[in-house]
N, C-alpha and C positions, 0 to 999 in steps of 0.2 A: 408658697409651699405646694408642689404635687398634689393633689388628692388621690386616693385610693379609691380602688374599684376591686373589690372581694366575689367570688364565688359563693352560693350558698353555705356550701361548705367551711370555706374560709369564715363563714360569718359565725357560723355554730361553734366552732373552734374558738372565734373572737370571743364571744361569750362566755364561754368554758373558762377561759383562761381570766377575764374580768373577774369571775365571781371567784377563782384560787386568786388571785393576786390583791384582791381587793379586800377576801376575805366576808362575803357578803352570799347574801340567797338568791335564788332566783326569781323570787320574792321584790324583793330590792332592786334588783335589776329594771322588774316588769313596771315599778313607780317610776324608775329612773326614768325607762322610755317612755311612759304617760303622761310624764310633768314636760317634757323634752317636747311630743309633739302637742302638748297644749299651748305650751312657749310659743311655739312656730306657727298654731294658729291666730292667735292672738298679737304675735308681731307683723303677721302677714294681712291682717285685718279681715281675715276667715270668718269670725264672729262676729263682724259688725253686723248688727239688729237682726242677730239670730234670737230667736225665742224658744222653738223646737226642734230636737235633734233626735233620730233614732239610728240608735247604733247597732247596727248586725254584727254580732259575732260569730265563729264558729268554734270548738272544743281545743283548739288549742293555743299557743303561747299570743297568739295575733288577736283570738277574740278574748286573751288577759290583755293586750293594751289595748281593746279596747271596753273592756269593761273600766280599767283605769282609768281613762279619759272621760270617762261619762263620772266618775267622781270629781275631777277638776273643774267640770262642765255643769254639776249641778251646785258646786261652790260658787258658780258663777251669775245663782239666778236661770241658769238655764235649762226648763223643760226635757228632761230626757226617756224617751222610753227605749228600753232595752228589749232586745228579739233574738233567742237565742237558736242556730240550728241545729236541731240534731237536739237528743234530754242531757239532762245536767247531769246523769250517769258516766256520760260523755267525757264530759268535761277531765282535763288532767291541769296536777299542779302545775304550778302556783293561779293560774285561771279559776281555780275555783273557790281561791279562798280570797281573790280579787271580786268575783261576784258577789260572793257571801258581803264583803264590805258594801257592794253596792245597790244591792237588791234592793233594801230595804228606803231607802232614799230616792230609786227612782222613782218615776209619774208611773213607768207600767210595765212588766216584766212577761212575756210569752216566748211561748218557747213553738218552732216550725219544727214539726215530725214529717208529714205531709202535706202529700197535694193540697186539702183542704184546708190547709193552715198557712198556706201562701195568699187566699183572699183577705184575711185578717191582716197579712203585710203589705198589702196593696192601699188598707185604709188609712193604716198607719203611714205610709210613705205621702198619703197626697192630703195627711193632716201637718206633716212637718216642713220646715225649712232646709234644713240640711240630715244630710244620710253619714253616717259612718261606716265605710265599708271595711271590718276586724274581721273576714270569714276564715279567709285561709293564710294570706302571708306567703311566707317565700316555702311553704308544706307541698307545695302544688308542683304533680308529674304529671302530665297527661290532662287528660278533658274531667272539668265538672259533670258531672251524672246528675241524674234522678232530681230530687227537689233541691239539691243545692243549685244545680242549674237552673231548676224556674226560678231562685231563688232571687239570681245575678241577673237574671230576665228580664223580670219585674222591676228590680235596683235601677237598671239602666233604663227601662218604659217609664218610671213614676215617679222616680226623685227628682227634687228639684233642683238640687246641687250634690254630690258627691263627694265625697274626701277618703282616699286611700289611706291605710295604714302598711308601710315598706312596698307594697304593693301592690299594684289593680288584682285580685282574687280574679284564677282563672290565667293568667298569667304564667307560664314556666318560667324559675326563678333563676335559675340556669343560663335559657336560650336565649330568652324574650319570647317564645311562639307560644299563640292562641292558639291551643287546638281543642277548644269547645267553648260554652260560656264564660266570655270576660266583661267585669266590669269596665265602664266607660268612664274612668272618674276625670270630676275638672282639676281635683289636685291633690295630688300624692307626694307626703310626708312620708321620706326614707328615715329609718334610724340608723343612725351613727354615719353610715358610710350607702353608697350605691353599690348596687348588686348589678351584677352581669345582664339578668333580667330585665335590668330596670330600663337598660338601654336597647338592648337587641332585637334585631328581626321586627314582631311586632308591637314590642314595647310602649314605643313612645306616640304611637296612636289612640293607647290606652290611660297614658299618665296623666295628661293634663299638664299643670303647671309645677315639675315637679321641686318639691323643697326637701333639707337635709337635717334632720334633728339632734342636735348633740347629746346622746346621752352618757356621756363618757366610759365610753366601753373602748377596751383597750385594742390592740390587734395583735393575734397569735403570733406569735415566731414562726419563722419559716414557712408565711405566704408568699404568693409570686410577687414579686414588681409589676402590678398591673394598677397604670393611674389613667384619670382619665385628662382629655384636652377637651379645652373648652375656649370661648372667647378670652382674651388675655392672659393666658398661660405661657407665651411664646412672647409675651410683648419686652421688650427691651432684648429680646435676647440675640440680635447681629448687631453687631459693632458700623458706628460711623467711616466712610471710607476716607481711607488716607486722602491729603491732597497729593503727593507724589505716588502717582499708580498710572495703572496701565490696563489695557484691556487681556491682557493674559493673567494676572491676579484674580482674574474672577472665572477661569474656565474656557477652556475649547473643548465645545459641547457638540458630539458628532451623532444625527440622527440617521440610524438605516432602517427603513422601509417603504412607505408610498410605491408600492408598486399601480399598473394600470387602471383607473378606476377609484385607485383610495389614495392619490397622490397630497389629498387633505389631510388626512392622519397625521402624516410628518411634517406639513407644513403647520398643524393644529399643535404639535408636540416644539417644535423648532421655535416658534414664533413666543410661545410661553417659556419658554426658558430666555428667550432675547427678556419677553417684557417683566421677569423673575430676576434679573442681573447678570445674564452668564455674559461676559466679553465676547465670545464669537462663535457662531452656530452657523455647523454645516450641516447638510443632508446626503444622502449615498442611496439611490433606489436603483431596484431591478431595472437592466438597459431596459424590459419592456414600460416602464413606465415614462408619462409623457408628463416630461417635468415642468413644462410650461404651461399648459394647460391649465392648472391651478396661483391664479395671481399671488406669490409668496412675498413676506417683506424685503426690503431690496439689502437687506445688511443678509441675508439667509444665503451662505454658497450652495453650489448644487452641483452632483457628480452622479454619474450611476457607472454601476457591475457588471459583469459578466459572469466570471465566476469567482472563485475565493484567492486568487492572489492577486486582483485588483483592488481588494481593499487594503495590502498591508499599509502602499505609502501614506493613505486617509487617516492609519491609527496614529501616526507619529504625532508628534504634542499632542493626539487627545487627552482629555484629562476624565473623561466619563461618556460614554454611549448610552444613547436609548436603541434599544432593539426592537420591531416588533408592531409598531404602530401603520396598520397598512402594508403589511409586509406581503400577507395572502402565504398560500401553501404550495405552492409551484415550483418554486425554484431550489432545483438541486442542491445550487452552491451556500445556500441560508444554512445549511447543520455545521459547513465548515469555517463559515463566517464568525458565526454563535464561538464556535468552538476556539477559535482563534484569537477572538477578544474576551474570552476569561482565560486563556493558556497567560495573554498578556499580563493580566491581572490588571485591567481597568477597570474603576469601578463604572457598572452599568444596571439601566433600569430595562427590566425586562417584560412584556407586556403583549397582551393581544394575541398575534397570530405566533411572536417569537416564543410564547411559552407553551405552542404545537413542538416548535422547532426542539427547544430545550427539552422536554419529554424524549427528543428523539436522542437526547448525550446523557440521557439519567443513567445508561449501561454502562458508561466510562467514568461515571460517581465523581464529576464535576465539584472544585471547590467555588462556590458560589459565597462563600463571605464577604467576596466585593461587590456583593448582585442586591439588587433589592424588586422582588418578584412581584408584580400589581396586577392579580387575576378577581374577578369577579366570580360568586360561586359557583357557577356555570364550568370556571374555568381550572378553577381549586377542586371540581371535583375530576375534573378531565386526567389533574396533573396525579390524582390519588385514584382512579378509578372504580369510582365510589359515585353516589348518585348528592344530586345538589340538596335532595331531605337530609342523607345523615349531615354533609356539611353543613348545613344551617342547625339542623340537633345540638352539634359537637363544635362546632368554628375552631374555637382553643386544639383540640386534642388533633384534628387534620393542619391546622398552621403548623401547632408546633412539632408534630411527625416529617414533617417537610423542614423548619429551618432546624431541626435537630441534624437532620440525615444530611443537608450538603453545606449547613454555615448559614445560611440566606437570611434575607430579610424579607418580612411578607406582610402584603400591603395586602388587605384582604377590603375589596370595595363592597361599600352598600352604605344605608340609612347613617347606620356608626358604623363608620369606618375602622378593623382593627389592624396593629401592628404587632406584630409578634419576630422576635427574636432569642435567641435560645435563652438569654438572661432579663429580659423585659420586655413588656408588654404596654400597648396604648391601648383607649378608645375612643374616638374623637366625635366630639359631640357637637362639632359646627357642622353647617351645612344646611342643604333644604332641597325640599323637593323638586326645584326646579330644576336640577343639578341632574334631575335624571335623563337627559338629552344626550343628542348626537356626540359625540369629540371629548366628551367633558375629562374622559381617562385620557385621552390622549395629551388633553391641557396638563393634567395629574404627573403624568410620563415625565414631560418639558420640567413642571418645576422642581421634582424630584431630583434629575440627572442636573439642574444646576447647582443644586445645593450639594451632589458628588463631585459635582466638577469644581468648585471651589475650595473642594478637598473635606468636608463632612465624613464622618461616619456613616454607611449606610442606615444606624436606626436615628442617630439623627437627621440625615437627609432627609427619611422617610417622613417622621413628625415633623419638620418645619415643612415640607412640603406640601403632608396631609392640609398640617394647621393654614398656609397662605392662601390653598387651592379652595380651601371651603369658606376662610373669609370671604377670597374673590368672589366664588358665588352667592353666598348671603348678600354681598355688595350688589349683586348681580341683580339678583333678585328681586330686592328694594326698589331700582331702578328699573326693572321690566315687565317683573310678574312672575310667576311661576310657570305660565304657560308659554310666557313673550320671551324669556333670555335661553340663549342658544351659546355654545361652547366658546365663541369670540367674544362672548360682552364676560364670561370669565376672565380668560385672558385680558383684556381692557382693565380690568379694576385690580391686577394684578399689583400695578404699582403702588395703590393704595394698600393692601393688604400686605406686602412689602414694609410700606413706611410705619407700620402697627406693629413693626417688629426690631424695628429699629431703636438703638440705644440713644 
């Protein structure tokens, strides 16, 4: 089963519609989710030989679960003192009639106005085991201030362990972006479903280990199709190959670019699509480029251009092109090339320098529903003319302006990886930081256009692609380090992450 990945929004909605449908308070609700991530801590062995736990709240629905879980927490025998920010004036329903329950049972109840009253939480943090971070939740626009900032300060200087409620406080729930004091927690309990935040930008520096609480809370009608990919999401899903087949059954996969200098690009793109399963991969660069110079595998043909009617005879049986990988910005004949393999309607992955090129045929409002576009923010904002901040602010709202406007499919790289097409959304949550090296999009490119080439949908191509290329690296990475694996030990474990996907 998919799992869901909701927008703040989407999740306040979620709620909404839980307590009409369910018929229930918001009350009810704020126990559901405190019995839910008590469950979770205690299955996940969170509490083993905890004794003392102090939980910070802040005024709203986030410091009510976690005033609730300091109820299930001192049913447990266990030590709680409660720290509330900001006065209980503050406080809004149902948060306050959850404290009211619990005030009176815990070890110790104070409340931080100021400065001065962040010493008093410094002694309390380095008397307990574990921290409960309830301050804000998914409330959070912008940077913590004033003493809720020393607040998160101190939280991450003097706890000994941390534990998130939906999310590290400090956090945009939104983006993922830190832009002032975030908590550092080792493990954050999401309710019901992951928030966009949870995963983005710099989310998951923040989360720790993160887990998902069921509190059966429903989901609104008429949110987007956005789920996430994770490890085995994709597993079973290509089919065993016939024994009567042929190497055209699986794609003739034509890479143009590698011009002088970056004749690696294509052979990095070309070489992942052989070891991804495409039946036969050529290459096409700029005449200036010197195609031998770069040692390529011996099954890789190779041709170069002049200008744009030396590639027609090259399109015939393709079944998918990569554009773009080492292409460079020079050559004339790349706008009519570009132009000439979507007039076709082949499906093609476009990338790198080809999405200079493609910028240059946006006036002639190109159908790119066979395309699936793999820029980096750098280069998503080039394609929007817009700076790489609001991109990373907004991600969703610049993808989907772009595959709205010409069809496309948009592979938008980083940390999590998203995919955005006009009717669904991914986020892929494999991979790792090794992954951030030389070639690694160009590996991305290769396995992308195989999975066009063997006739996929471009938003399927895109997620089996995503999904193989970050196994590969995770596999990668196991095997070399984060510092040690370079763009061809992806490729290399290519066929392992392949066989993970196999029926």
């Amino acid at each position: 089963m998919k799992k869901r990945v909701l927008t703040p929004e989407e999740m306040r909605r979620s709620d909404k519609a839980t307590l009409a449908k369910k018929g229930i308070g918001e009350f009810d609700l704020m126990e559901a989710a405190a019995r839910a991530i008590h469950g979770v801590m205690e299955e996940e062995g969170i509490l083993e030989g905890i004794r003392h736990v102090v939980v910070v709240s802040g005024p709203g629905n986030n410091g009510g679960d976690g005033f609730g879980l300091a109820r299930h927490l001192l049913d447990d025998g266990i030590e709680v003192a409660l720290v509330l920010v900001g006065g209980e004036e503050a406080l809004r329903e149902p948060a306050r009639t959850m404290l009211a329950k619990v005030k009176r049972e815990a070890t110790s109840f104070d409340v931080v106005r100021g400065h001065d009253d962040v010493a008093l939480l410094e002694e309390k943090l380095a008397a307990c085991d574990l921290v409960v971070d309830a301050l804000f939740g998914i409330g959070v626009e912008g940077a913590i201030k004033g003493v809720a900032g020393e607040v998160v300060n101190v939280m991450n200087e003097k706890s000994p362990l941390i534990v998130a409620i939906d999310i590290p406080s400090g956090l945009n729930a939104y983006n993922g972006l830190a832009e002032g004091s975030v908590i550092r927690a080792d493990h954050t309990i999401v309710v019901q479903v992951l928030k966009t935040g949870n995963l983005l930008a710099d989310a998951l520096d923040h989360h720790g280990v993160i887990h998902v609480a069921d509190a059966g809370i429903l989901m609104a009608p008429s949110i987007t199709d956005r789920y996430l990919i994770e490890d085995g999401t994709f597993a079973g899903a290509l089919p065993l190959r016939k024994k009567n087949t042929h190497k055209y059954d699986y794609g003739n996969i034509l890479v143009i670019g590698g011009n002088r200098g970056m004749e690696g690009a294509s052979i990095l793109t070309a070489e992942a699509a052989l070891r991804s399963g495409a039946g036969l991969v050529r290459t096409l660069s700029p005449v200036t480029a010197e195609t031998g110079r770069i040692l390529s595998p011996p099954e890789v043909m190779h041709a170069v251009y002049e200008d744009g009617e030396d590639i027609v005879s090259h399109l015939k049986k393709t079944t998918a092109v990569a554009f773009g990988m080492g292409l460079g910005r020079k050559s004339p004949a790349d706008r009519e090339i570009l132009a000439n393999v979507l007039e076709k309607r082949i499906p093609t992955v476009i990338d790198a320098d080809g999405l200079h090129v493609l910028k240059r045929l946006f006036e002639t409002s190109p159908s790119l529903d066979n395309a699936v576009l793999t820029p980096h923010a750098g280069e998503l904002a080039a394609l929007h003319e817009t700076s790489v901040g609001a991109v990373m602010s907004d991600p969703f709202h610049h993808m989907t302006g772009l595959a709205s406007r010409f069809g496309a499919t948009i592979v938008l790289k980083g940390p999590v990886t998203l995919i955005v097409h006009e009717d669904i959304q991914y986020l892929s949550a494999i991979g790792t930081p090794g992954m951030a090296t030389a070639g690694s999009g160009d590996v991305l490119s290769g396995v992308i256009a195989r999975f066009q080439g063997e006739g996929h949908d471009p938003v399927t191509a895109a997620a089996y692609g995503v999904y193989a290329h970050a196994t590969a690296g995770s596999l990668a990475e196991a095997a070399f380090g984060e510092e040690g694996m370079v763009a061809t030990d992806i490729v290399a474990f290519l066929p392992e992450a392949l066989a993970r996907m196999k029926g």
